[in-house]
ROMAR-21233 format. One record per residue (C-alpha): residue in three letters; x, y, z; residue number from 1. Coordinates in Angstrom, 2 decimals. Example, Ala and Ser with C-alpha at 12.3 -4.5 7.8 and 13.67 -1.06 7.14 Angstrom:
<recs>
- dolum/u/v/w/drenvex
- ALA/12.30/-4.50/7.80/1
- SER/13.67/-1.06/7.14/2
</recs>
This chain:
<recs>
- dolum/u/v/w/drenvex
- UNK/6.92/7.29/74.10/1
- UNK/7.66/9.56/71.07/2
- UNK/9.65/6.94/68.96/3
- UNK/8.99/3.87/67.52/4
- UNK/12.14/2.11/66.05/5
- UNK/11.58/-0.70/63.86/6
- UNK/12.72/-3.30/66.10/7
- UNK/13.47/-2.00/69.75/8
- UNK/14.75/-4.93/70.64/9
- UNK/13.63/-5.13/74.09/10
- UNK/14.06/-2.89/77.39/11
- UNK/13.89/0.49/77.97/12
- UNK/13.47/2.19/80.60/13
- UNK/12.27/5.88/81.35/14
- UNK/11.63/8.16/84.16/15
- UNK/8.75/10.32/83.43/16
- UNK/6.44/12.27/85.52/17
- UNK/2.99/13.38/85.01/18
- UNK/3.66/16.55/83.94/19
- UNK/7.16/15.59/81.69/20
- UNK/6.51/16.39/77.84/21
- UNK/9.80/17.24/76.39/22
- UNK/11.17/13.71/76.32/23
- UNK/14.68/12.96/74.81/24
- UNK/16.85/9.85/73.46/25
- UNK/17.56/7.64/75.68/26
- UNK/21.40/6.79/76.56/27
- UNK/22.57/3.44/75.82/28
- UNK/23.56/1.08/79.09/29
- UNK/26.50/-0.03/77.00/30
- UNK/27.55/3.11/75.96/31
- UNK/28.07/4.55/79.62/32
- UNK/31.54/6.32/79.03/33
- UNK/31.98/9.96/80.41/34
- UNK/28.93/11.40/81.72/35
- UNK/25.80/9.92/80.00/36
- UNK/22.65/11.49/81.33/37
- UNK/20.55/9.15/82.39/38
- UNK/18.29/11.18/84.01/39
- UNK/14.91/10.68/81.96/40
- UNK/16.09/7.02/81.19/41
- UNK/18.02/4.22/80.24/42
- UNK/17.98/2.36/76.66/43
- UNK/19.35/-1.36/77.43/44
- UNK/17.64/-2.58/73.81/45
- UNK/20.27/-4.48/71.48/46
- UNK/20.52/-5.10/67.62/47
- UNK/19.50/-8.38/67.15/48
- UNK/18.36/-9.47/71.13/49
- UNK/15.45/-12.20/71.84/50
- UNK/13.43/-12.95/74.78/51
- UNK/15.35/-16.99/74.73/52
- UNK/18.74/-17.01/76.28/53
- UNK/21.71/-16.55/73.09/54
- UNK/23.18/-19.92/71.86/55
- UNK/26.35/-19.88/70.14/56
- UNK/24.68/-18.81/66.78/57
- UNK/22.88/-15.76/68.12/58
- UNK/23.14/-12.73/66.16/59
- UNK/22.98/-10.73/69.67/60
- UNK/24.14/-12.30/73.01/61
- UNK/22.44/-9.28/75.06/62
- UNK/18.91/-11.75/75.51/63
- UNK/16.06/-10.30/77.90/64
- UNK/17.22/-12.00/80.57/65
- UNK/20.67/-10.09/80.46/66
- UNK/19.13/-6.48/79.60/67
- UNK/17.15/-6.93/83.05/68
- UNK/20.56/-8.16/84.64/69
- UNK/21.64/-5.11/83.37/70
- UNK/19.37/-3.26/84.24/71
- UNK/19.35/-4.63/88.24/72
- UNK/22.64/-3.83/87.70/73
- UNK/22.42/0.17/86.88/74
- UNK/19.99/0.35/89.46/75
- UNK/22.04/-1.18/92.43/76
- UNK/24.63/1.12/91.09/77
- UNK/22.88/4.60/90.35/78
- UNK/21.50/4.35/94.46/79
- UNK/24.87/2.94/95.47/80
- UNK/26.17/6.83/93.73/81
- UNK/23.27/8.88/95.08/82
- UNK/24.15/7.62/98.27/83
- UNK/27.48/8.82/98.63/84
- UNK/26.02/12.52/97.76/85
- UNK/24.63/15.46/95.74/86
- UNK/27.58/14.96/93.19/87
- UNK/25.52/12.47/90.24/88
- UNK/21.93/13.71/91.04/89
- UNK/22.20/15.77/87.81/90
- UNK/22.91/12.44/85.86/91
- UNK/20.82/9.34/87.56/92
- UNK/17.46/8.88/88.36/93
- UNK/16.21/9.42/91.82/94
- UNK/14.80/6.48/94.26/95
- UNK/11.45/6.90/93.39/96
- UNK/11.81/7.25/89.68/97
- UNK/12.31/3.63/89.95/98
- UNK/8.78/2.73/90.89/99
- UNK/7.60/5.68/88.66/100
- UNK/9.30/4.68/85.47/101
- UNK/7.72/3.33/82.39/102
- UNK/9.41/-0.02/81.24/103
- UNK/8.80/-0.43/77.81/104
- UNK/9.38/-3.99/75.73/105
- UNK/9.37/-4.31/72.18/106
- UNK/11.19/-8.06/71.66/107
- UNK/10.28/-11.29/70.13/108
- UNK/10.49/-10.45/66.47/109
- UNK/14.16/-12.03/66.39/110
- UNK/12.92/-15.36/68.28/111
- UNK/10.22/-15.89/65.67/112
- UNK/11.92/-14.67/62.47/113
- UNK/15.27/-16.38/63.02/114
- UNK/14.07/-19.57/63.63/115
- UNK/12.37/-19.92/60.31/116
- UNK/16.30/-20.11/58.85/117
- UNK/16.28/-23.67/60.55/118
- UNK/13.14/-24.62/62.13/119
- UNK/9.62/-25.87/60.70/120
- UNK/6.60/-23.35/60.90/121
- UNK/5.33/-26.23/63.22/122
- UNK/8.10/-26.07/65.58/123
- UNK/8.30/-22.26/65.77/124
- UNK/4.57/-22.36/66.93/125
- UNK/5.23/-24.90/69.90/126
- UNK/8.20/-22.77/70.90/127
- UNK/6.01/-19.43/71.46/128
- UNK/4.81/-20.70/75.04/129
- UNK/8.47/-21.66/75.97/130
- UNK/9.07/-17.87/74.91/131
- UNK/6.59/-16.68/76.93/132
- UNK/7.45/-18.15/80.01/133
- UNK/11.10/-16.51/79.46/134
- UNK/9.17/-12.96/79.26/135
- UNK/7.17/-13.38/82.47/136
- UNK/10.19/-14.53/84.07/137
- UNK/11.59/-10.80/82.96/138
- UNK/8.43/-9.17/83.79/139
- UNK/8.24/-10.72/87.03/140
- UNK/12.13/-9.53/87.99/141
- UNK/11.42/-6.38/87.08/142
- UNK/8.16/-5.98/89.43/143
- UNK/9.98/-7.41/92.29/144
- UNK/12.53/-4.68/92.22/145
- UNK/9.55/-2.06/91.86/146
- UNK/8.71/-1.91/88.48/147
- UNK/5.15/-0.61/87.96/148
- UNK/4.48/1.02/84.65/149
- UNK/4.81/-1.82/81.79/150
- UNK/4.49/-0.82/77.62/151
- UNK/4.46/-3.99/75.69/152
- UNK/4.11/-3.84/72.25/153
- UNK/3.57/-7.18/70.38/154
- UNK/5.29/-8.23/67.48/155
- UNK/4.35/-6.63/63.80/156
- UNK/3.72/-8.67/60.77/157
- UNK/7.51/-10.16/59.97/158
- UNK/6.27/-11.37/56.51/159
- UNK/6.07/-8.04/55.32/160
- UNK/9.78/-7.01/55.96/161
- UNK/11.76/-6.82/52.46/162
- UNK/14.08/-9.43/54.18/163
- UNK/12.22/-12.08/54.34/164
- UNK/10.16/-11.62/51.59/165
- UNK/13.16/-11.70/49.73/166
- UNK/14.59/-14.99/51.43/167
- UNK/10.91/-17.01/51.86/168
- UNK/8.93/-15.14/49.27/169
- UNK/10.30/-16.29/45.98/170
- UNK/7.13/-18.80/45.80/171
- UNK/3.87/-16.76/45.00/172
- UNK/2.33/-19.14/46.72/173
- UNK/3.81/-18.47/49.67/174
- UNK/2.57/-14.84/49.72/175
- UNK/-0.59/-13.62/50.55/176
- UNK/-2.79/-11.18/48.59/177
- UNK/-0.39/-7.58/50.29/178
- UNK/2.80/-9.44/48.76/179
- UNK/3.87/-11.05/52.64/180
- UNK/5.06/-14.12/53.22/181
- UNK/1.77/-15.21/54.97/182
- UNK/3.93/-18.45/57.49/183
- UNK/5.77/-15.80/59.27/184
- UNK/2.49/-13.04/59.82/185
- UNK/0.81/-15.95/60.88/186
- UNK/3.70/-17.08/63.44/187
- UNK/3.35/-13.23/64.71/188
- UNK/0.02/-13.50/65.13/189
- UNK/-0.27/-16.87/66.81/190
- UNK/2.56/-15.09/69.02/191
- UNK/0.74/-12.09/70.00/192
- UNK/-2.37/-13.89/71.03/193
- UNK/-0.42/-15.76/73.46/194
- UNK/1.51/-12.50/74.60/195
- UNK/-2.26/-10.68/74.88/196
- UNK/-3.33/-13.54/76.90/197
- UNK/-0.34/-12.93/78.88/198
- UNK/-0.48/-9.67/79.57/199
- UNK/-4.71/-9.83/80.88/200
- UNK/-2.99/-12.38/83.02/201
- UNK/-0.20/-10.08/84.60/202
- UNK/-3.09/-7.33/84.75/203
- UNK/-4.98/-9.69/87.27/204
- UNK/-1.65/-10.82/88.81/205
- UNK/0.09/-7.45/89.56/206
- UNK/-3.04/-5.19/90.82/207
- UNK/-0.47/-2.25/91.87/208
- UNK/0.81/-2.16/88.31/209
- UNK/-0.12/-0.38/85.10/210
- UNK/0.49/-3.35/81.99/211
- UNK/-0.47/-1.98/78.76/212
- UNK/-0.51/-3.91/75.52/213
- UNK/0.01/-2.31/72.04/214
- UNK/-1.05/-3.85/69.09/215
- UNK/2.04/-3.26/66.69/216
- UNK/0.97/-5.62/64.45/217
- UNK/-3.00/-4.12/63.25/218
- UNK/-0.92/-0.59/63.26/219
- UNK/1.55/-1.73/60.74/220
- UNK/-0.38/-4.47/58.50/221
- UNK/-2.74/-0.94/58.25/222
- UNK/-0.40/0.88/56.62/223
- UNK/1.20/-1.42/54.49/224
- UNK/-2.28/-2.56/53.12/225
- UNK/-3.53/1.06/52.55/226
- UNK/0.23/2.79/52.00/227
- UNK/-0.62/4.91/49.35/228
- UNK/-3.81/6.53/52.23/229
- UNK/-0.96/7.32/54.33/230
- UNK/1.31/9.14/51.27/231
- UNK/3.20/6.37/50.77/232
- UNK/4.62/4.77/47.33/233
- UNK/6.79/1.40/48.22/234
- UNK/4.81/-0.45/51.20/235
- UNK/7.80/-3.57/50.32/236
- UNK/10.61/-2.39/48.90/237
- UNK/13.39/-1.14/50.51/238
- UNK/14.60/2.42/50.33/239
- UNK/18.30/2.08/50.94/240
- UNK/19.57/-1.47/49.32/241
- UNK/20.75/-3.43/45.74/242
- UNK/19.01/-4.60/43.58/243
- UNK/16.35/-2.47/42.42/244
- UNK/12.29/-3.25/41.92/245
- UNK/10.43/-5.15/43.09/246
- UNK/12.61/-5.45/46.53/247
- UNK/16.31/-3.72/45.96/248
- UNK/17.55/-5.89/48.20/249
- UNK/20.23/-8.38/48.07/250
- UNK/21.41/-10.16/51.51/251
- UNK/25.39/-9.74/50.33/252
- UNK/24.96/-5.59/50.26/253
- UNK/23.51/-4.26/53.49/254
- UNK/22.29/-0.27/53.37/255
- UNK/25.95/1.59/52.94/256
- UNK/27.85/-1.02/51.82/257
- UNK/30.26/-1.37/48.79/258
- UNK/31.00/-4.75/47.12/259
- UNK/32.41/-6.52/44.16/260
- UNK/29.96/-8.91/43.24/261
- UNK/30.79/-11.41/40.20/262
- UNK/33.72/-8.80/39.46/263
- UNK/31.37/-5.51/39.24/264
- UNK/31.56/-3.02/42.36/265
- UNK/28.26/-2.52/43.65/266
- UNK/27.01/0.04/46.64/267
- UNK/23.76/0.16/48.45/268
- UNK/22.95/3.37/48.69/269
- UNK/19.05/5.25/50.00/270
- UNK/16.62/6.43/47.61/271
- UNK/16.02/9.86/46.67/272
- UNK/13.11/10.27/49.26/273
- UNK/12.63/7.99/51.95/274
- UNK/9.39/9.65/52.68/275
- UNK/7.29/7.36/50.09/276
- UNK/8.64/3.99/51.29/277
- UNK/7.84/1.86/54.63/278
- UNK/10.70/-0.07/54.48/279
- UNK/14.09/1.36/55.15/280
- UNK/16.95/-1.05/54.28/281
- UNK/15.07/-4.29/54.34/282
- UNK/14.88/-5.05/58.48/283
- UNK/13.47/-1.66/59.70/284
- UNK/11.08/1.25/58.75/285
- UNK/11.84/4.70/57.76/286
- UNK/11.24/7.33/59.31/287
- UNK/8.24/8.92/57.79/288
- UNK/6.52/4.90/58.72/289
- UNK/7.86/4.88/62.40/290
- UNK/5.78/8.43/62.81/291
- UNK/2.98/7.47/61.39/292
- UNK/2.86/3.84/63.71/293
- UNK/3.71/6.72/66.44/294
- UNK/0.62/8.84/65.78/295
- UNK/-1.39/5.45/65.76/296
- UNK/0.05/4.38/69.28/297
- UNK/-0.70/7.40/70.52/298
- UNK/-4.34/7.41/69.70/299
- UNK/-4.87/4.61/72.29/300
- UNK/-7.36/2.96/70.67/301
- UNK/-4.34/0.65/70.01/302
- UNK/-4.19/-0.41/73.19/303
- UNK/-5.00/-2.73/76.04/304
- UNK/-6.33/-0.92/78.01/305
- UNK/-6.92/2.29/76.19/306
- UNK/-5.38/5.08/77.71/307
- UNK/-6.37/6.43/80.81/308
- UNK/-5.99/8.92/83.94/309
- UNK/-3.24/6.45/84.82/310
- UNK/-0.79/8.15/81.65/311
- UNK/-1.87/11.08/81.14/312
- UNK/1.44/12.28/80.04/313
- UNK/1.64/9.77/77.35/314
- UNK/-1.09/11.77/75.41/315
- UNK/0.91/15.40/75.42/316
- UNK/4.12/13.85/74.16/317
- UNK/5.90/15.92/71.96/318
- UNK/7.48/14.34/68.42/319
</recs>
């Protein structure tokens, strides 16, 4: 588990023994051309995915329940190879890795933050259980084809991205005393309660498996609310954007774009040193944040339950 991305966007899946410490980048799924190596693991996360099925104006179509159809899919086709001989050992994971694998989720971000373009704070609240009962329903596919190891991390605090403080955060008094928009941290953390809840439920429910919950959301409201601690100078604003202070961002100029806007050519281009900023282009974190949320994970004092004898090799991970 040696990066943290700012939105995973659901399922990954990697092969790792006890003793396994130099851990690469996982191939995509989609991007299975050639000879990917998908030995030490499989990335099926997608820009944009939620746990709900996609409707027609879904930034993603690839939902959780199509990454694990996916992933059933790669499975029934990796031991469907390794059957016919030595000649794709070198590329696919063995039999066992299967049940030895650690399935790691981070997805429900997009369900919660998308909705608040068209739906009440209200409404988004009594959808969370519906959402819920769409992750189980993953969880619970994946453990009947031999899934043991699960890494959930919840959801982080979505009224602290420069995006929707931009979009929602134009009235003060919709932000709380860090500069967030305080409806959508408190839609995250209505959301992880329910997902905590859910995972001490699985923990009872599938005593042959390891379910560990990681509390995104303390990691990162930490460091935006004591950013400068960490060597940090912008805990908001985004490093690569338009627009300039307080939030250089503009929705019509995504990071690396050019545009004529009101008949002047603008670009949004990075900052000089992405190092003092959290944000990266107004969605995701930079770098220098996703190691520091990294280092935090891998304390386990993060987690549910902390670390133990069951991952050891989770401690020795190199960066």
């Amino acid at each position: 588990m040696p990066f943290v991305e700012g939105k995973f966007n659901s399922l990954l899946v990697r092969w790792c023994s006890v003793d396994e410490m130099d851990l690469p980048f996982l191939n995509a799924y989609l991007e299975s051309t050639g000879l990917p190596n998908f030995r030490k693991g499989c990335n099926f996360a997608a820009a944009g995915s939620k746990i709900l099925p996609a409707t027609a104006s879904s930034v993603s179509p690839f939902s959780l329940g199509i990454q694990v159809n996916q992933f059933l899919r790669f499975k029934a086709r990796a031991l469907e190879l390794l059957s016919k001989g030595k000649k794709f050992e070198k590329y696919l994971p063995a039999e066992d890795y299967f049940v030895k694998g650690l399935y790691m989720f981070d997805i429900g971000q997009n369900d919660l933050a998308g909705a608040f373009y068209s739906r009440t704070f209200d409404q988004i609240v009594a959808s969370i259980p519906s959402i819920l009962v769409e992750f189980e329903a993953g969880i619970q596919r994946l453990h009947d084809q031999g899934a043991r190891n699960f890494w959930i991390h919840n959801t982080g605090p979505l009224g602290c991205l420069t995006q929707n403080v931009a979009k929602f955060g134009t009235d003060p008094s919709k932000l709380d005393e860090l500069g967030c928009v305080s409806g959508h941290n408190q839609a995250a953390k209505l959301f992880n309660l329910q997902l905590h809840a859910l995972c001490k439920k699985l923990q009872g429910q599938y005593a042959d498996s390891n379910i560990t919950y990681v509390d995104i959301y303390t990691i990162k409201s930490n460091l935006i609310a004591n950013y400068s601690r960490y060597g940090f100078e912008q805990p908001i604003m985004a490093c690569c954007g338009y627009g300039g202070p307080p939030l250089n961002y503009d929705t019509r100029v995504n990071c690396g774009q050019t545009k004529v806007l009101n008949g002047t050519t603008v670009s949004a281009k990075a900052c000089d040193d992405s190092t003092e900023y959290v944000n990266w282009d107004g969605i995701h974190y930079t770098e220098a944040a996703n190691q520091y949320v990294s280092s935090q994970i891998l304390t386990g004092k993060y987690s549910d339950p902390p670390f133990s004898d069951k991952m050891p090799y989770v401690l020795n991970i190199k960066f």
